[in-house]
Residue frames as a rotation matrix with the C-alpha (Angstrom) as fourth column:
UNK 1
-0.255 -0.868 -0.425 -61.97
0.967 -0.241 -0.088 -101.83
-0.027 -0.433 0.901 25.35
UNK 2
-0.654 0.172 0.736 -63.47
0.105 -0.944 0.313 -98.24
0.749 0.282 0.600 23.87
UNK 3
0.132 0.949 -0.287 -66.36
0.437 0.204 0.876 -98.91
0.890 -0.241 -0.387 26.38
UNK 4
0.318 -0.263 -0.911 -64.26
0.948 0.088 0.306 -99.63
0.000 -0.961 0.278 29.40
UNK 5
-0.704 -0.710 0.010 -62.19
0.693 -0.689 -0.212 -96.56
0.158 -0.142 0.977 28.46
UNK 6
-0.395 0.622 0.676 -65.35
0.037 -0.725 0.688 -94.07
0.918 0.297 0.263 28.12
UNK 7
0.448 0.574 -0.685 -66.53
0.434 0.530 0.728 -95.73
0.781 -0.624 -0.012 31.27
UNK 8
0.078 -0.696 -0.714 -63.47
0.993 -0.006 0.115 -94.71
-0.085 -0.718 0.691 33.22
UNK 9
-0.589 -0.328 0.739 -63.36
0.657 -0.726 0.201 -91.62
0.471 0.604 0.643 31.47
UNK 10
-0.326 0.355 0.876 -66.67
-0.029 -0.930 0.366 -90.48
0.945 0.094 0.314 32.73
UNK 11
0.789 0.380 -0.482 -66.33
0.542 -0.061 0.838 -91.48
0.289 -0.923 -0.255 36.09
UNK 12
-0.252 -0.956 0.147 -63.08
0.936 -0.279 -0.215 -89.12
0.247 0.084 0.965 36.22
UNK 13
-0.418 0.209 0.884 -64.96
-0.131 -0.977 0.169 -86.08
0.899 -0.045 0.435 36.87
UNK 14
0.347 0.914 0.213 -67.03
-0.089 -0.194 0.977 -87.26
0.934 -0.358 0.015 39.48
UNK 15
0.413 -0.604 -0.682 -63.83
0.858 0.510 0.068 -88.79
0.306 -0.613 0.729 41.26
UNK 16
-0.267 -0.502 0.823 -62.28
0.660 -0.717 -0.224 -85.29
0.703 0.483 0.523 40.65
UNK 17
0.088 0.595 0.799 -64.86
-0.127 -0.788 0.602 -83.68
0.988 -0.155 0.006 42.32
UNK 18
0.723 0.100 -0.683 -64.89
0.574 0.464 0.675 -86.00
0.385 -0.880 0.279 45.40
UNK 19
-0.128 -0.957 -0.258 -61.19
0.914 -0.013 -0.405 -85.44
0.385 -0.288 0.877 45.47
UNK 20
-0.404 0.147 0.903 -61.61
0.487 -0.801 0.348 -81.44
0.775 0.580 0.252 45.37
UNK 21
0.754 0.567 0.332 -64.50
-0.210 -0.271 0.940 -81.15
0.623 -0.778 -0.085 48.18
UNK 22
0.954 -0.027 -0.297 -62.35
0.289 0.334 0.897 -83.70
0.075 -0.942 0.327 50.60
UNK 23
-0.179 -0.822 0.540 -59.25
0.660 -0.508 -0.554 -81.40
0.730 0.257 0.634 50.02
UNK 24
-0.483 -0.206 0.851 -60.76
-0.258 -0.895 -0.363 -78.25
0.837 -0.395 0.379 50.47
UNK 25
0.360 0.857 0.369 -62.59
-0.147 -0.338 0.929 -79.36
0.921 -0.389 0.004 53.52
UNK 26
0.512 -0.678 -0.528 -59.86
0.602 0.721 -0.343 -80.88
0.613 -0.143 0.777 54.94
UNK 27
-0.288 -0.763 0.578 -58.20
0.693 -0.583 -0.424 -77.96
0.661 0.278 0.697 54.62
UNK 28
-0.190 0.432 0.881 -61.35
-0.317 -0.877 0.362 -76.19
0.929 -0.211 0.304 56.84
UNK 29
0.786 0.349 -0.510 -61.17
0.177 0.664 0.727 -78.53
0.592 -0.662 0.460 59.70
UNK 30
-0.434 -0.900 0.046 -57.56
0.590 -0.322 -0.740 -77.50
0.681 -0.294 0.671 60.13
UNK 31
0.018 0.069 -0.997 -57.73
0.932 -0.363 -0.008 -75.14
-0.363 -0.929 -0.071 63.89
UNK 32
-0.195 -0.481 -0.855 -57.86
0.256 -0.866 0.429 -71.62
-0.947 -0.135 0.293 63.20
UNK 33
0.851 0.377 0.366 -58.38
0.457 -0.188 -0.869 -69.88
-0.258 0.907 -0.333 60.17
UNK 34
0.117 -0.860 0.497 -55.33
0.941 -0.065 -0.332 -68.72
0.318 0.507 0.801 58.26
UNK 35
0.006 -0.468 0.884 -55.59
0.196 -0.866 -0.460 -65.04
0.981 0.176 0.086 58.53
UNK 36
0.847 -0.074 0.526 -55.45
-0.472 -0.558 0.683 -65.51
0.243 -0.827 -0.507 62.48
UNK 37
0.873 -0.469 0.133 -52.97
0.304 0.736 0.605 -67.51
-0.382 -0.487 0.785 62.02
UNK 38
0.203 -0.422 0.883 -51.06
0.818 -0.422 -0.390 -65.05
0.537 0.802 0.260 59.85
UNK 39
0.287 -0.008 0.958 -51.88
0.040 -0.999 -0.021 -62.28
0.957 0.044 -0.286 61.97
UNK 40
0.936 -0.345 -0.069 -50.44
0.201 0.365 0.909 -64.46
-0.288 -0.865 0.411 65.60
UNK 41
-0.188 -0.973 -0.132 -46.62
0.948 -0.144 -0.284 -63.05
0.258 -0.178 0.950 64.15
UNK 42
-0.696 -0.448 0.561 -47.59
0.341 -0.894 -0.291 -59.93
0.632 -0.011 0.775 65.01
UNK 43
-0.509 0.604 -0.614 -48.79
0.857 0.422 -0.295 -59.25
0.081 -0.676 -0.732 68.22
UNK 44
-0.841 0.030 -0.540 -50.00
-0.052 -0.998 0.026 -55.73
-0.539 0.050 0.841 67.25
UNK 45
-0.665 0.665 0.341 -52.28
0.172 -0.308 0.936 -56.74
0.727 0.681 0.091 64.45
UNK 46
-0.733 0.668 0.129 -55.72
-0.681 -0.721 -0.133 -55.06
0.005 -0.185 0.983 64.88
UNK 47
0.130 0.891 0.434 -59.28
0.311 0.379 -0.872 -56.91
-0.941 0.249 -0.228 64.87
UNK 48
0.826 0.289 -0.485 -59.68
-0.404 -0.297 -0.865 -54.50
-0.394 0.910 -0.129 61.28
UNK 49
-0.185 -0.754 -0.631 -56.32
-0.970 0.038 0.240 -55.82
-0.157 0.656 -0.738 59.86
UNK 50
-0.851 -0.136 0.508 -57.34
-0.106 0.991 0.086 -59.64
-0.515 0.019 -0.857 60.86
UNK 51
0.342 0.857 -0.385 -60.97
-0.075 -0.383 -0.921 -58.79
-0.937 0.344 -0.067 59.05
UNK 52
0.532 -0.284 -0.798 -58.83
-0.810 -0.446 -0.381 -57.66
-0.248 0.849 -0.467 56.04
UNK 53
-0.758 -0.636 0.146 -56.82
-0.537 0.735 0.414 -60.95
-0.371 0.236 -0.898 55.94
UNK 54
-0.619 0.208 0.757 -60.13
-0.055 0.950 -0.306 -62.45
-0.783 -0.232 -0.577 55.83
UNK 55
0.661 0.678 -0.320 -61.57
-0.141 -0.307 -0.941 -60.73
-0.737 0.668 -0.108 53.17
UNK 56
0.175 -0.506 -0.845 -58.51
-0.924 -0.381 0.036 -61.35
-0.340 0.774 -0.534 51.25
UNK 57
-0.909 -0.417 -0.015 -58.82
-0.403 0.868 0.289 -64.85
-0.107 0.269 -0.957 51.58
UNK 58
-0.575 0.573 -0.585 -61.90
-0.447 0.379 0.810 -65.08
0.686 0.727 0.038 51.01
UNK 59
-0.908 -0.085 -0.410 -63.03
0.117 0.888 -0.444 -66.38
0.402 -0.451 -0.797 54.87
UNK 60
-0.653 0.756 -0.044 -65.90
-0.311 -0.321 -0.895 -64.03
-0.691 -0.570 0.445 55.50
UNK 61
-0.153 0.699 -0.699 -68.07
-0.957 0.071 0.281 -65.58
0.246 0.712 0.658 52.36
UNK 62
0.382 0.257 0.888 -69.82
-0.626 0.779 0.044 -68.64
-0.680 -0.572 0.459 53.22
UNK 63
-0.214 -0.976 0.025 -68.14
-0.822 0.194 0.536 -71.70
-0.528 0.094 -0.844 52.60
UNK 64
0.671 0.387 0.632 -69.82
0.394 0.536 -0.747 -73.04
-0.627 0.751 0.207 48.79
UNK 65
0.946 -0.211 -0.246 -68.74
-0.270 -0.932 -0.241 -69.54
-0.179 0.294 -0.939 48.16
UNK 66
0.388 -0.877 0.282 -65.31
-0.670 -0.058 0.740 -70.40
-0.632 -0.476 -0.611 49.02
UNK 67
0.090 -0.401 0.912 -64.96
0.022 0.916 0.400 -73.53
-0.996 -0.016 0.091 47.44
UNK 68
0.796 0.282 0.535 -66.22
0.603 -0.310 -0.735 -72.12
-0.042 0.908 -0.417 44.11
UNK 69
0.839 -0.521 -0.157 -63.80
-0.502 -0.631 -0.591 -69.69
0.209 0.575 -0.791 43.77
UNK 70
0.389 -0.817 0.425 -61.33
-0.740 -0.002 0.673 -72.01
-0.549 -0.576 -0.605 45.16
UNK 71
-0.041 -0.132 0.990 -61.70
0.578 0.805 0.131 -74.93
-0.815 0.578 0.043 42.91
UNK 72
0.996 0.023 -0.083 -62.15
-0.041 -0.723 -0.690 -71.37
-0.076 0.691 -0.719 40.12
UNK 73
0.494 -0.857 0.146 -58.26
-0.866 -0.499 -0.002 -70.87
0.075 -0.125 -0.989 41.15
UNK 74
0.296 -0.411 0.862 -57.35
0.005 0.903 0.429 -74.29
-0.955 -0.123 0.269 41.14
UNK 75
0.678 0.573 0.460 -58.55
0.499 0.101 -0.861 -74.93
-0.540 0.813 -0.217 37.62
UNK 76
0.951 -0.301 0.066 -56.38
-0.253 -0.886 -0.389 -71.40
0.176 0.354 -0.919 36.70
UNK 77
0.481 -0.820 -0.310 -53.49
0.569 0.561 -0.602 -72.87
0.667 0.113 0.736 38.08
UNK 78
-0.031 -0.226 0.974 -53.49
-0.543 -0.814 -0.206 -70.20
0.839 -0.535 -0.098 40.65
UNK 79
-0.006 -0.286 -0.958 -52.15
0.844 0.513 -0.158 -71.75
0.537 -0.809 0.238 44.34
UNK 80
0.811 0.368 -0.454 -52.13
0.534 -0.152 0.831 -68.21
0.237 -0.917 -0.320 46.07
UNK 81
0.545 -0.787 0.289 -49.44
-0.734 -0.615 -0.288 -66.10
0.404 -0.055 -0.913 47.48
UNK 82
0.286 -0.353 -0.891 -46.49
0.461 0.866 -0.195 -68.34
0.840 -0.354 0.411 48.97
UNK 83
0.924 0.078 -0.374 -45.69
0.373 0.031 0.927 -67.92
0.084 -0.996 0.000 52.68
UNK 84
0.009 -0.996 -0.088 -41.73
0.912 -0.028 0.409 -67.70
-0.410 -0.084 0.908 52.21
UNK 85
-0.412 -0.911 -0.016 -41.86
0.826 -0.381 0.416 -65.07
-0.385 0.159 0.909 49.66
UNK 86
-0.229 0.700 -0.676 -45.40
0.244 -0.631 -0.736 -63.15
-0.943 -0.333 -0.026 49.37
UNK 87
-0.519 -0.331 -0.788 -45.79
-0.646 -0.451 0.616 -64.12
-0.559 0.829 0.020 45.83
UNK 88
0.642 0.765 0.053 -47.77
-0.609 0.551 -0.571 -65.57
-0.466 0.334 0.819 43.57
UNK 89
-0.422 -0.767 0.483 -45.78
-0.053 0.553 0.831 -68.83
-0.905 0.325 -0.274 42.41
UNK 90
0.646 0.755 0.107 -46.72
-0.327 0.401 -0.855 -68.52
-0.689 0.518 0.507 38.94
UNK 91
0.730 -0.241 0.640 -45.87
0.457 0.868 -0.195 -71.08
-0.508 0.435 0.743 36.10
UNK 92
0.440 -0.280 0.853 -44.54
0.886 -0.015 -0.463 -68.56
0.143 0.960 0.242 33.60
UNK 93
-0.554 -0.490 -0.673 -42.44
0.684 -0.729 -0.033 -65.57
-0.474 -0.478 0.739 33.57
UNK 94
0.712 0.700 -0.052 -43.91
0.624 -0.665 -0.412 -61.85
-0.323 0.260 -0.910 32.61
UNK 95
-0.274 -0.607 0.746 -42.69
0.742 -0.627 -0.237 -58.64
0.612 0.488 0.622 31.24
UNK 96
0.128 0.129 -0.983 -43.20
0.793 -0.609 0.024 -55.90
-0.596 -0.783 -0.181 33.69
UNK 97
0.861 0.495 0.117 -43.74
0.491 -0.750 -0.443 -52.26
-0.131 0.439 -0.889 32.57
UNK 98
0.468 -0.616 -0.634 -40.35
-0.211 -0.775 0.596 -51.13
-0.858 -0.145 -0.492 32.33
UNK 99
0.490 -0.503 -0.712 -40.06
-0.675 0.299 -0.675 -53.82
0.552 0.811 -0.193 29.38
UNK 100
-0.603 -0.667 -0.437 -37.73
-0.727 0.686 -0.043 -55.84
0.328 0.292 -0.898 31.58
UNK 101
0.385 0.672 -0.633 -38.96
-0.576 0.711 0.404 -59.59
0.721 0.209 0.661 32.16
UNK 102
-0.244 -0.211 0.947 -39.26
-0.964 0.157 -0.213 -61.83
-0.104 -0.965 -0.242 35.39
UNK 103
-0.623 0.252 -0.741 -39.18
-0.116 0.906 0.406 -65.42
0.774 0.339 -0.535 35.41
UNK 104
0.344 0.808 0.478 -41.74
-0.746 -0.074 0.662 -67.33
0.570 -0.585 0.577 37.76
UNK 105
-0.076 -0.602 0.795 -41.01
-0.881 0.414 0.229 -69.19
-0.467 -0.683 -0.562 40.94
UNK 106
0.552 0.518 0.653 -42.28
-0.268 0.852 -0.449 -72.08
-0.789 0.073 0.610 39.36
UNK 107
0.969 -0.132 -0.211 -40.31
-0.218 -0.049 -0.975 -71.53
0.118 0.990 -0.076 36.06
UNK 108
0.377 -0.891 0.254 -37.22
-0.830 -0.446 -0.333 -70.80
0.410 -0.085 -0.908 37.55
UNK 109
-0.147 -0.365 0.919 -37.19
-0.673 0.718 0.178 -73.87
-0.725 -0.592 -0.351 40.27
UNK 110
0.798 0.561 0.219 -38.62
-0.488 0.815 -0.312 -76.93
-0.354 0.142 0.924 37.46
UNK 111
0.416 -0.596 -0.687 -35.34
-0.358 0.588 -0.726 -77.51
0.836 0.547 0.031 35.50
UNK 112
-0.653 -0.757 -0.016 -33.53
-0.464 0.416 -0.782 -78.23
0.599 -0.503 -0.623 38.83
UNK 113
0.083 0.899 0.430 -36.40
-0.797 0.319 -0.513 -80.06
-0.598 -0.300 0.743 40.09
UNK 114
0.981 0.179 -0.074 -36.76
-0.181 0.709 -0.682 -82.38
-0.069 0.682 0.728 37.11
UNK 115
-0.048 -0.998 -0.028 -32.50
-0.750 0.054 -0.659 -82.54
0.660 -0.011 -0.751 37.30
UNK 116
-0.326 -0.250 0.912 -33.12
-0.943 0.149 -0.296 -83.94
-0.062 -0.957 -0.284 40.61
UNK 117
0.201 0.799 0.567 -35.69
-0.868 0.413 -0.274 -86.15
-0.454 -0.438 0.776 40.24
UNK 118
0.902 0.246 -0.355 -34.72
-0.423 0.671 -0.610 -87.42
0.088 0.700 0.709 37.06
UNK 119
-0.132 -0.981 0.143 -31.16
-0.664 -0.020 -0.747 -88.15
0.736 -0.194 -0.649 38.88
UNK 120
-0.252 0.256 0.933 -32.76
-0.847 0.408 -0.341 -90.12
-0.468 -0.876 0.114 41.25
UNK 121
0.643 0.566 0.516 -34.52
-0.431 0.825 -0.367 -92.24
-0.633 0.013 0.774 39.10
UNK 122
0.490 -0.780 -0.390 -31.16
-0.494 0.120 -0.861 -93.15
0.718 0.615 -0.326 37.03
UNK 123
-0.603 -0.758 0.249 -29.40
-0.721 0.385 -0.576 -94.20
0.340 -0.527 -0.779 40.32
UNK 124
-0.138 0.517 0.845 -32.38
-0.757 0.495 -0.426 -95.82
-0.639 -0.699 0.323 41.48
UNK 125
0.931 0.271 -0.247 -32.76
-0.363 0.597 -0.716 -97.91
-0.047 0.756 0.653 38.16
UNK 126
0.191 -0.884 -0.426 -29.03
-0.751 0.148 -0.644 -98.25
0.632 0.443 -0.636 37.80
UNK 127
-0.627 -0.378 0.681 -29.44
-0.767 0.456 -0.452 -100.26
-0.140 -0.806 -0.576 41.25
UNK 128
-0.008 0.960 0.279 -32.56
-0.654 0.207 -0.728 -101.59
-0.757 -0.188 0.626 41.16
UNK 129
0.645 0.591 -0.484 -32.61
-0.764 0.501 -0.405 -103.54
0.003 0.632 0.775 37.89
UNK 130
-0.063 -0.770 -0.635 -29.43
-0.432 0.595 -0.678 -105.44
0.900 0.232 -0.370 38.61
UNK 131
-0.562 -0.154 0.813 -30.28
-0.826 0.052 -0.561 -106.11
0.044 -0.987 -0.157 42.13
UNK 132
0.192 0.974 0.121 -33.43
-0.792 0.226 -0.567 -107.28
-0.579 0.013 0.815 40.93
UNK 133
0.656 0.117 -0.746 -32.13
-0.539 0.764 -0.354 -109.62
0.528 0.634 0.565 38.31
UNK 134
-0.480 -0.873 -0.089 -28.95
-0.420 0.318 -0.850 -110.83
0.770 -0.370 -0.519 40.58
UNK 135
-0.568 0.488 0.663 -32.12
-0.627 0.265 -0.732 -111.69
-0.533 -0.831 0.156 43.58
UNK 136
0.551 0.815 -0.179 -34.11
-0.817 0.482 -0.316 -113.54
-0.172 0.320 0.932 40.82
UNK 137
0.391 -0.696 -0.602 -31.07
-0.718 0.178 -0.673 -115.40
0.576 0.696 -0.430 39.65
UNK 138
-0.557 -0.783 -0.277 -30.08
-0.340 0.519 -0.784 -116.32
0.758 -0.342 -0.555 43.20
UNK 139
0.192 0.883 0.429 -33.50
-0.570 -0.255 0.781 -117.30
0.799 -0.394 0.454 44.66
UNK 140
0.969 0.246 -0.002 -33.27
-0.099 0.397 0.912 -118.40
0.225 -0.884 0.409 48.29
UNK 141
0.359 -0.895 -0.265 -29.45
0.829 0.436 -0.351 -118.06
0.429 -0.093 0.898 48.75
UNK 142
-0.244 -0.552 -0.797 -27.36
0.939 -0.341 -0.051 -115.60
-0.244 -0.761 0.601 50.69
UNK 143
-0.793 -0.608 -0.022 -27.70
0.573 -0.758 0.311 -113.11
-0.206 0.234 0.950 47.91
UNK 144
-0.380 0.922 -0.079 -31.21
0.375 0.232 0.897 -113.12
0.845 0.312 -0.434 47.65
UNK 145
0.511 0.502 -0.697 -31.87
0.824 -0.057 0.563 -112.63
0.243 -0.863 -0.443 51.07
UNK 146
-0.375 -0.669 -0.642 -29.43
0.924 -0.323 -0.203 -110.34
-0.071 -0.669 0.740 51.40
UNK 147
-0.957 0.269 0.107 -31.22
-0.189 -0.861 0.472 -107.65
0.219 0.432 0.875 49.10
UNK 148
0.071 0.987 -0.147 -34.49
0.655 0.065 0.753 -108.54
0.753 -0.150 -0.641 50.36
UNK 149
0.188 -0.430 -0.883 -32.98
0.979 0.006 0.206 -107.39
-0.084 -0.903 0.422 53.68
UNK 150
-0.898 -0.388 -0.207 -31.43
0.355 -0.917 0.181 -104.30
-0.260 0.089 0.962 52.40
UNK 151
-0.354 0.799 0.485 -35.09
0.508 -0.271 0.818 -103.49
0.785 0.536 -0.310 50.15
UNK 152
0.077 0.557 -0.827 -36.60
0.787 0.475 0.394 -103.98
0.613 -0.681 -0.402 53.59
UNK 153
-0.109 -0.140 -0.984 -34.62
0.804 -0.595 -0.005 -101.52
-0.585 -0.791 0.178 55.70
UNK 154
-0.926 -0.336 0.172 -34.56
0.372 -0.740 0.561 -98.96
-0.062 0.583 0.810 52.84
UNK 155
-0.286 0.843 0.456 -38.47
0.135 -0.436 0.890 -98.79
0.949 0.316 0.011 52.51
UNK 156
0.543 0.321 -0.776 -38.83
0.810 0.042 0.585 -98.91
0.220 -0.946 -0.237 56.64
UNK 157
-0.173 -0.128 -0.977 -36.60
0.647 -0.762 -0.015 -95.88
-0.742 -0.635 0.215 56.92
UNK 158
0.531 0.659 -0.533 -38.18
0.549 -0.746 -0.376 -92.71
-0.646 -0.093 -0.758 56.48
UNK 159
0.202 -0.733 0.650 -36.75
0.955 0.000 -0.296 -90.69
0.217 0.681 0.700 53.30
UNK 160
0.741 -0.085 0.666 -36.42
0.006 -0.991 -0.134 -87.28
0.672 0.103 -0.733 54.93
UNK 161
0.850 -0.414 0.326 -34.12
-0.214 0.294 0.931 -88.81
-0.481 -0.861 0.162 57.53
UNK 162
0.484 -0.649 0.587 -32.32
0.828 0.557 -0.067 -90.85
-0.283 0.519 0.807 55.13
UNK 163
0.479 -0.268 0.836 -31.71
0.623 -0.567 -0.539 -87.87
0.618 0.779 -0.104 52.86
UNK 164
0.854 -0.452 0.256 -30.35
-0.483 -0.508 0.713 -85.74
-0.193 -0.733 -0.652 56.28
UNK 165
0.390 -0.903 0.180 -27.80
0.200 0.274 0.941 -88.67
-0.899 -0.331 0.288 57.11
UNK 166
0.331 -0.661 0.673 -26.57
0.926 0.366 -0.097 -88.71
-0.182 0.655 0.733 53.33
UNK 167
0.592 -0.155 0.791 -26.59
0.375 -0.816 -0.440 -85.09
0.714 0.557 -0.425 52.87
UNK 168
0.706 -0.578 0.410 -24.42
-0.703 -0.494 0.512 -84.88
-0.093 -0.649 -0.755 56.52
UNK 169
0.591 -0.434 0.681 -22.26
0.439 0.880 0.180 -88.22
-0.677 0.192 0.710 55.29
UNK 170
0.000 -0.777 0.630 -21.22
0.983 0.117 0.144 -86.86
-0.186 0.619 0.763 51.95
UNK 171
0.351 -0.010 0.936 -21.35
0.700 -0.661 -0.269 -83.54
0.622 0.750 -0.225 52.41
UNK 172
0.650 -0.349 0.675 -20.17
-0.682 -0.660 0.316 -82.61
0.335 -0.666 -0.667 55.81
UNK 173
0.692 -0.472 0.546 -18.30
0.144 0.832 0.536 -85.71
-0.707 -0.292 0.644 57.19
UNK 174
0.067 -0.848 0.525 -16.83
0.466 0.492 0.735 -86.48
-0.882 0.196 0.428 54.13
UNK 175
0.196 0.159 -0.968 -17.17
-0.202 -0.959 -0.199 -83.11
-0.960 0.234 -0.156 51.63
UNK 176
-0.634 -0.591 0.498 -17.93
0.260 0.444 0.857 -84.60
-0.729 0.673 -0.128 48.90
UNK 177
-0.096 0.898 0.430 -20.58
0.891 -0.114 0.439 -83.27
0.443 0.426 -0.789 47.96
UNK 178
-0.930 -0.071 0.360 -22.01
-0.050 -0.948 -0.316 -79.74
0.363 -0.312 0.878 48.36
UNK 179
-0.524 0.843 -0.123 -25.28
0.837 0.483 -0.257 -79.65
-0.157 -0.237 -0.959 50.53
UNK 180
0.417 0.845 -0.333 -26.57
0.464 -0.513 -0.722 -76.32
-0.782 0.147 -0.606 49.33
UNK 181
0.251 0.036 -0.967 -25.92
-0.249 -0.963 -0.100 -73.86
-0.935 0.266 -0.233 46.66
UNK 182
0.630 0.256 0.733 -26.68
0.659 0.323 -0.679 -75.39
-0.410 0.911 0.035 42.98
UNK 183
0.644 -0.013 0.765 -25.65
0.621 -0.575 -0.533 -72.03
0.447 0.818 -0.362 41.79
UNK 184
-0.452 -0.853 -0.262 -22.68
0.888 -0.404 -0.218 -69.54
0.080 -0.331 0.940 42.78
């Protein structure tokens, strides 16, 4: 068993790596390079400003270069500025020079994140293991099939859809629910 594990262990890096390359290359096959695609909201930008996007990402260094410091900034836990709010999303919060202290996007969003998630997986167990024993119980009968049936359509429809109709079901239809603001 210690073998197998060491075994598995030290193919983990090499998988790692695989992963890593066919990310970031992925990521260079994409049309366009980001900082013209950044610099297409504004039909003013300059040639020298779209230059400067690329030097800030990093697009005019040839692309080993790139990957090295990209898979550097993985590693760091560094993702970059976000798009929405021109910030680095970082994990932890800081103290800023006046003394007062800023949480990170990342800090700030995980408890209601993990709230969510781990709310999901409560309703989903709370169904799910009685369904499951109530289909084993009644094998090949009405009730059986019926939850096979239901299993069926639930994994065939699409969960960003789903989540739309329930969040316009119980929360506009029938206002039971609030579909945005967590927080006053």
């Amino acid at each position: 068993m210690l073998k197998y594990t060491i075994k598995r262990v030290l193919w983990m890096m090499p998988m790692l790596i695989s992963i890593s390359l066919i990310s970031f290359f992925i990521m260079h096959l994409a049309p366009g390079d980001i900082a013209n695609n950044e610099a297409s909201f504004n039909p003013k930008t300059s040639e020298e400003s779209r230059q400067k996007l690329r030097e800030l990402y990093n697009l005019d260094k040839p692309i080993i270069v790139q990957y090295r410091l990209w898979l550097k900034r993985m590693a760091q836990l560094d993702f970059g500025n976000s798009f929405a709010s021109h910030q680095k999303p970082v994990f932890l919060g800081k103290t800023n020079e006046d003394g007062s202290y800023t949480k990170g996007m990342i800090q700030e969003a995980l408890p209601i994140t993990l709230m969510i998630n781990l709310l999901g997986l409560t309703i989903s167990l709370t169904l799910a293991i009685p369904l499951g024993i109530l289909a084993a119980r009644k094998y090949q009968q009405w009730q059986d099939k019926s939850i096979t049936l239901f299993n069926f359509i639930g994994f065939s429809i699409p969960g960003f859809w789903l989540s739309l109709l329930l969040m316009y079901w119980l929360g506009v239809v029938n206002n039971w629910l609030p579909i945005s603001g967590l927080h006053s």
